[in-house]
SEKOLGU-165709 format. One record per residue (C-alpha): z negated, y negated, x negated; residue in one letter. Coordinates in steps of 0.25 Angstrom, whole numbers, padded with zeros to 4 digits, always signed. Layout:
! residues N
ZYXa;...
END
This chain:
! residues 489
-0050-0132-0080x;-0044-0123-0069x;-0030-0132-0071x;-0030-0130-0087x;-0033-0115-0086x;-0023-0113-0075x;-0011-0121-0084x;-0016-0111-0094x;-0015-0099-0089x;-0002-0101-0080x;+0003-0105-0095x;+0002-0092-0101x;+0012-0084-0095x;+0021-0083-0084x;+0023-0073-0074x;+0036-0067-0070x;+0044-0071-0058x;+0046-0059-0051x;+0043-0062-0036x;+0055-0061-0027x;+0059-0068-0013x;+0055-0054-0007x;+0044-0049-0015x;+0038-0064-0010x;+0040-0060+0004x;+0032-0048+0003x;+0020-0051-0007x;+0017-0063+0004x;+0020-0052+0017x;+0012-0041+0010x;+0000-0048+0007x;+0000-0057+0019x;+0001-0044+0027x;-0011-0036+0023x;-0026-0034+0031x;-0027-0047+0038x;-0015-0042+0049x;-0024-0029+0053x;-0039-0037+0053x;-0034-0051+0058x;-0030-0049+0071x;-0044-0046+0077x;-0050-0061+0070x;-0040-0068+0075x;-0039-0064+0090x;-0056-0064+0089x;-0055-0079+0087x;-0043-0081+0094x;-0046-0072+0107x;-0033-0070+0112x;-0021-0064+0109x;-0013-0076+0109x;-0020-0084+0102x;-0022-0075+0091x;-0007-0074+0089x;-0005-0089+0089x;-0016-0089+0077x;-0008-0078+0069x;+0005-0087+0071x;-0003-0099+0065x;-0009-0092+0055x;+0007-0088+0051x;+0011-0103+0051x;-0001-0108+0044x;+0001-0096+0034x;+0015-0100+0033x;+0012-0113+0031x;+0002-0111+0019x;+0012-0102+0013x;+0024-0112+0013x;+0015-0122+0006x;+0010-0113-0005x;+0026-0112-0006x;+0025-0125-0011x;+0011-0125-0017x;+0018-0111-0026x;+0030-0118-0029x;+0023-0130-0034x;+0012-0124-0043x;+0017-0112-0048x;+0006-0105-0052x;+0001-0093-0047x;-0013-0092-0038x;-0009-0100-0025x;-0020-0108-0021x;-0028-0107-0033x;-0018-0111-0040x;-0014-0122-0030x;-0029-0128-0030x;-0030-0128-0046x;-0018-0136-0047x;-0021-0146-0037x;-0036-0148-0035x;-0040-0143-0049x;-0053-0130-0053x;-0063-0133-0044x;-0055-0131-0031x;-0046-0119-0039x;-0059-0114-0042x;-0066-0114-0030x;-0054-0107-0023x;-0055-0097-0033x;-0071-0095-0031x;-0069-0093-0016x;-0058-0083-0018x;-0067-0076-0029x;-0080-0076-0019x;-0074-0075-0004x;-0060-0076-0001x;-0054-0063-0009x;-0066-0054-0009x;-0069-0057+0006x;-0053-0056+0009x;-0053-0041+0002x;-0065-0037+0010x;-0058-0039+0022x;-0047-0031+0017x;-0055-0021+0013x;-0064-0022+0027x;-0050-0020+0034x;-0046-0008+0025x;-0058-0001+0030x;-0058-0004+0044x;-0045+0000+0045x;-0048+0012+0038x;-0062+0017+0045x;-0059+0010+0060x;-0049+0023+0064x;-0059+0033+0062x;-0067+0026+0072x;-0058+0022+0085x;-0069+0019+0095x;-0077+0011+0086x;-0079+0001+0073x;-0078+0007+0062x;-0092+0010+0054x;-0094-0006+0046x;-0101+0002+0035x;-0087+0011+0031x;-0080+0000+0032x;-0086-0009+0023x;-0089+0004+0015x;-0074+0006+0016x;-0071-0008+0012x;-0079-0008+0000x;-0073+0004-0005x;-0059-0001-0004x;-0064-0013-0011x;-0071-0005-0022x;-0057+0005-0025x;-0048-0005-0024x;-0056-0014-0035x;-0058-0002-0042x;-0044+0001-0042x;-0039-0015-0046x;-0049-0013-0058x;-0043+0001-0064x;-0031-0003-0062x;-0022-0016-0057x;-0008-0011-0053x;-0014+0002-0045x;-0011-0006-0032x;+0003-0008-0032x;+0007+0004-0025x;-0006+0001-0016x;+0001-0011-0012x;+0014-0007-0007x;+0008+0004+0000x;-0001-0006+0007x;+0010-0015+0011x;+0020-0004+0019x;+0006-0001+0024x;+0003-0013+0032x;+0016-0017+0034x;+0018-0003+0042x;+0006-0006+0048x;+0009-0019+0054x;+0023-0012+0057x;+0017-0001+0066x;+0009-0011+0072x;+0019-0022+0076x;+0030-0011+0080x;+0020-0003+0088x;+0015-0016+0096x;+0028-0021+0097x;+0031-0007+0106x;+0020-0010+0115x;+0023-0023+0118x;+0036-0020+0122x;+0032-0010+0131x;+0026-0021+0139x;+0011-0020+0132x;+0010-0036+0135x;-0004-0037+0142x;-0014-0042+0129x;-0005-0055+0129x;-0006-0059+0143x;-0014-0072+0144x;-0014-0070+0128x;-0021-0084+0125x;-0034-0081+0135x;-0049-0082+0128x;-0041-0089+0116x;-0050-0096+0105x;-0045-0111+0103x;-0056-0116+0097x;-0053-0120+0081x;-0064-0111+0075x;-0059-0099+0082x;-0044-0103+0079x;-0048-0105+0064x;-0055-0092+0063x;-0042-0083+0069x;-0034-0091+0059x;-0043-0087+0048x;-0041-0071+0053x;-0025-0074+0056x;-0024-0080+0041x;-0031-0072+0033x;-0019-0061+0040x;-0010-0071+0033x;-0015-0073+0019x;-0009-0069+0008x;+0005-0080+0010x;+0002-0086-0002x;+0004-0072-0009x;+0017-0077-0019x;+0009-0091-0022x;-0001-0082-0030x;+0010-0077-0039x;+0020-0089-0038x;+0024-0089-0055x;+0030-0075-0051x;+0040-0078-0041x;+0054-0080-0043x;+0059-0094-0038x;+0047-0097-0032x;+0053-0110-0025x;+0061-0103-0018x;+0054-0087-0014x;+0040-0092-0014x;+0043-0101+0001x;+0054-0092+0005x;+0044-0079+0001x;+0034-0087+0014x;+0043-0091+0022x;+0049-0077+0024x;+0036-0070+0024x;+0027-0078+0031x;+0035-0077+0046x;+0035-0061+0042x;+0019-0060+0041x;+0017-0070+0053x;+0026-0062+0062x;+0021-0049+0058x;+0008-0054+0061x;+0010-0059+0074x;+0016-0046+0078x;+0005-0037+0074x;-0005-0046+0083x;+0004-0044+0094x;+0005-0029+0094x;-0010-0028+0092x;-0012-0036+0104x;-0001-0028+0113x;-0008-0017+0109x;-0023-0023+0109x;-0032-0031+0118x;-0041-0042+0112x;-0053-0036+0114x;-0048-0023+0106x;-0042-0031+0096x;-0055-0038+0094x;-0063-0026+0095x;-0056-0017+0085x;-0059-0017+0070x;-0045-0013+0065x;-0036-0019+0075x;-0023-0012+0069x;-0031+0002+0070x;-0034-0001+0084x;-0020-0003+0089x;-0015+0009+0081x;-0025+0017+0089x;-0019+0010+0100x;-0004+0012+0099x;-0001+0021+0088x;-0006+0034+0092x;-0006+0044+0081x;-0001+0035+0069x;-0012+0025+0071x;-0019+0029+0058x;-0005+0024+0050x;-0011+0010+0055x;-0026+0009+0048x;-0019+0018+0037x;-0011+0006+0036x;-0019-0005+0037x;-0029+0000+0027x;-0020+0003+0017x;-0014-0011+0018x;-0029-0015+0016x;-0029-0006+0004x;-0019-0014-0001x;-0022-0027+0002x;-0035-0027-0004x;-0029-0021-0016x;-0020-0035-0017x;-0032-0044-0014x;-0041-0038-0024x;-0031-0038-0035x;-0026-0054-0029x;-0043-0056-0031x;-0046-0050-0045x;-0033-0057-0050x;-0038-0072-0045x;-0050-0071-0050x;-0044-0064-0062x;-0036-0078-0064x;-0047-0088-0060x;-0055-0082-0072x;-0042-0082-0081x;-0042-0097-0077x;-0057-0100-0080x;-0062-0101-0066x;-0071-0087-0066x;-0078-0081-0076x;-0071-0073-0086x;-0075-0060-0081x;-0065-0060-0069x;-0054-0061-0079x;-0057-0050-0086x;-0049-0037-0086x;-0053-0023-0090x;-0047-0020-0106x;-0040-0008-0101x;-0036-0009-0087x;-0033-0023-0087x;-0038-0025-0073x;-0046-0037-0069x;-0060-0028-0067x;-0073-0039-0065x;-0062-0050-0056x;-0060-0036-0048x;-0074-0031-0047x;-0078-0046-0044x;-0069-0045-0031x;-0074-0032-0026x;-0088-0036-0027x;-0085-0047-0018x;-0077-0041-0009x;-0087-0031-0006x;-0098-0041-0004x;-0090-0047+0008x;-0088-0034+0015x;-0102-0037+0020x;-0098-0045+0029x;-0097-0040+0042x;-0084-0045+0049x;-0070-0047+0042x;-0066-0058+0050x;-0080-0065+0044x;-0075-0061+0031x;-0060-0068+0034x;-0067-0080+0038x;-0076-0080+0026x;-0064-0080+0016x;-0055-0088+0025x;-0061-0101+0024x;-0061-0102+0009x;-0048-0096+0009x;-0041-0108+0019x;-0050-0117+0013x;-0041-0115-0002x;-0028-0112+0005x;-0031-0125+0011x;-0033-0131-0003x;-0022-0126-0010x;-0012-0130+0001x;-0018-0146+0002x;-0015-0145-0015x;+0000-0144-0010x;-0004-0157-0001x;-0011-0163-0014x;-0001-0160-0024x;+0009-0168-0015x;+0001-0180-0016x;-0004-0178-0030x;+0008-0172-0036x;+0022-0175-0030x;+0030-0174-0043x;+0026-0159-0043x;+0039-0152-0042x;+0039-0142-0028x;+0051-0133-0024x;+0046-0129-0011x;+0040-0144-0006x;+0034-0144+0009x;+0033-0153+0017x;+0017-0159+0016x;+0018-0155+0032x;+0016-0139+0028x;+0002-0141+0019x;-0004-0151+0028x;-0004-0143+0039x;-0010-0131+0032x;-0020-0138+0025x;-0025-0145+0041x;-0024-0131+0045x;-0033-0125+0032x;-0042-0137+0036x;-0043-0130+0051x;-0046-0117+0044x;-0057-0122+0035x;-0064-0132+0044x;-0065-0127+0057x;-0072-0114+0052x;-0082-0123+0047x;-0087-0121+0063x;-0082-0108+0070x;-0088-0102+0057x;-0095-0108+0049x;-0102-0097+0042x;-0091-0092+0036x;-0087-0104+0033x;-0097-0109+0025x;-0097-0096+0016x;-0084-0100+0012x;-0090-0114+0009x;-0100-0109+0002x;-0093-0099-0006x;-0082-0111-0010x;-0093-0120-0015x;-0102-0109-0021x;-0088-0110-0031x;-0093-0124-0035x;-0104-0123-0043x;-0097-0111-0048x;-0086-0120-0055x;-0095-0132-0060x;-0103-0122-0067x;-0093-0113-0074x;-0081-0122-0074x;-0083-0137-0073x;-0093-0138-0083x;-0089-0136-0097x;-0094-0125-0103x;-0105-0130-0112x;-0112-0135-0098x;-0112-0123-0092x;-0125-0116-0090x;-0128-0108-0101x;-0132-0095-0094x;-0116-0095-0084x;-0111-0091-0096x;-0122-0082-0101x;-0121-0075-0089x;-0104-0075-0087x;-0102-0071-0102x;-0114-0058-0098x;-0104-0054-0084x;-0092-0055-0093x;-0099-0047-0104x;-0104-0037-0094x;-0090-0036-0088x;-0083-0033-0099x;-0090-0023-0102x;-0093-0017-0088x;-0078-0018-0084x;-0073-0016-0098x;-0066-0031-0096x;-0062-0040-0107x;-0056-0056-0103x;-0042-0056-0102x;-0033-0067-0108x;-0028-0077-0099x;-0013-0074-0097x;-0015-0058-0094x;-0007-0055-0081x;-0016-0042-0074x;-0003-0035-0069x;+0005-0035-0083x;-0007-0035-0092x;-0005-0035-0107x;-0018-0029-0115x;-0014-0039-0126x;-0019-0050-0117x;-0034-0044-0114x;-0044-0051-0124x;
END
């Protein structure tokens, strides 16, 4: 059903091809760049514990990241569609596994990723006024679920408000990251060397620990399969989609490892790992007067972010309805605004349901696990599409060396959790195979063996939506950022 729907839909129209070599470049280095960079650090020296160590992991992380993305280079060049692993797991492995990877992302992965953002913004917001201390928990989260709540508000009046947002946000972090890197860079010139004597003592070698600081050090990197979301609009893709990574992966690794190194000439472990906004604390620390410009920054950067992933969320649930996976009512739009009301409300509500939990790094390892565990996936449909498909015809082909690593290295992320922490673990278990039930019920079946009173209760919410959100179904081929009213039923 998936496949059919899929063929369908990609049929109806095409989109223009009007992404450059450079615009590539920095769609991958702005969204890679974005929250992670200012909350990571303190996750991944906490499970490391050293200074060394944690720089080794954040090297990894960038040659696993690099890895991943050259083979979606392939992956994108082969099945040109838009939607990366979704796309990528509907192809190969058919509606069940496309579906559950969908389910995840609509119940864990991208509402507890935007609470983490939104936790961030507030932190960084709220923790100046308190110097000596953590900031309150009951403002942030209050904070937190404000931004959430404006931002939402502001996606549902009206889609294109955030385009300025979004250029404002990137010069704001990458001038953070700038003053950062530039002022650490000073001190360590000026002989500022003693955090990195002995730089590997009290490291963490066990595997559980090591796969937890990669968890924190990657979610830092996500976002390199940015252009395999939006592959159809490329210009030569088989040629600009590889050379986009190749040339901006080194440049987010690098940049990376260089903000780690000036907060730890500036910073000892135990301050690192005591603070709650580690970039705040190191402004305090070195830049005087201008250290507001810092959690300005950052929490503008935030702003931003979480404008993109709530827009990037309502948009994949948006098409997961279009293509019959969920319920109607998340492919509605409102008859006058044209924005994707109920699949927006639907994200907020859940991403405010996970700023009760209590630690951010709890949160990043909730959605991790899910997350690895579909990356995973979709890389091993590169390995299975070989075996099963070799006449398929692949401009950028790599050797099968490149996703076998990747796939033994998910594997390490996935498994060994499974014991270092097992809680959070199973909740992304269990939230993956809650998705099964879901699927035999409301898609296996044919529709006259479905229970009677699903689709009572689904045609009562779309009813009630409709009229609540003044929504009506949109037709298939509508596209939400040119929009023609002709195409709303």
């Amino acid at each position: 059903m998936g496949v059919e729907a899929d063929t369908q839909s990609t049929g109806s129209m095409r989109l223009k091809q009007e992404i450059s070599l450079l615009h590539g470049v920095c769609l991958i280095v702005g969204n890679m760049i974005g929250s992670g960079i200012f909350v990571s650090p303190k996750g991944v020296l906490l499970y490391t514990g050293s200074f060394g160590l944690s720089l080794v992991v954040w090297a990894i992380g960038g040659v696993f990241s690099v890895f991943g993305a050259l083979c979606y280079a392939e992956l994108g060049t082969t099945i040109r569609k838009s939607g990366a692993s979704y796309a990528y797991i509907l192809e190969s492995f058919g509606g069940f596994l496309a579906f559950i990877r969908l389910w995840t992302s609509l119940m864990i992965v991208e509402p507890a990723c935007q609470a983490v953002i939104a936790l961030t913004f507030s932190t960084y917001l709220v923790q100046p006024f308190y110097p000596t201390c953590h900031a309150p928990y009951v403002a942030v989260r209050l904070i937190a679920a404000a931004i959430i709540g404006l931002l939402t508000s502001v996606n549902c009046m009206k889609v294109k408000w955030g385009a300025i947002l979004q250029v404002v946000s990137t010069v704001a972090k990458v001038l953070a990251l700038i003053v950062i890197i530039v002022a650490g860079m000073i001190r360590l010139a000026q002989g500022n060397t003693q955090h990195f004597e002995d730089s590997f003592k009290d490291s963490k070698l066990n595997p559980g620990d090591m796969a937890l600081a990669l968890y924190a050090a990657l979610y830092s990197y996500s976002g390199w399969d940015t252009l395999n979301f939006i592959t159809e609009e490329i210009k030569n893709p088989e040629r600009n989609l590889p050379l986009s990574i190749a040339i901006s992966m080194p440049i987010v690794t690098v940049i990376y490892i260089m903000t780690n190194i000036a907060y730890y000439v500036v910073m000892d472990a135990d301050t690192v790992l005591s603070s709650e906004a580690v970039a705040v604390t190191f402004a305090n620390d070195v830049l005087g007067w201008a250290r507001w410009l810092i959690p300005l920054s950052v929490a503008i950067s935030c702003y931003g972010g979480l404008n993109s992933s709530i827009i990037a969320a309502s948009r994949l649930f948006f098409v997961g309805s279009r293509e019959g996976q969920l319920p109607n009512v998340l492919c509605m739009i409102h008859i006058k605004r044209f924005t994707p009301i109920p699949a927006l409300l639907f994200n907020g509500g859940m991403s405010l349901i996970y700023l009760c939990v209590k630690d951010v790094f709890q949160l990043i390892n909730f959605f991790s696990f899910n997350y690895w565990l579909f990356i995973g996936l979709s890389i091993g449909s590169q390995i299975y599409l070989r075996v099963k498909r070799p006449e398929m015809y692949r401009p950028v082909k790599l050797s099968l060396f490149f996703p076998v690593v990747y796939c033994l290295c998910t594997l390490f992320l996935v498994i060994v959790p499974l014991y270092s922490d097992t809680f959070n673990s199973l909740v992304g278990i269990g939230v993956a195979l809650s998705g099964a039930p879901v699927y035999w019920l409301c898609i296996h079946l044919p529709p006259s063996s479905r229970p009677a009173f699903l689709g009572k209760m689904l045609d009562a919410v779309s009813l009630g939506t409709q009229k609540l959100c003044l929504c009506c179904v949109a037709s298939p081929d509508v596209d939400l950022d040119n929009i023609d009213p002709d195409k709303v039923q």
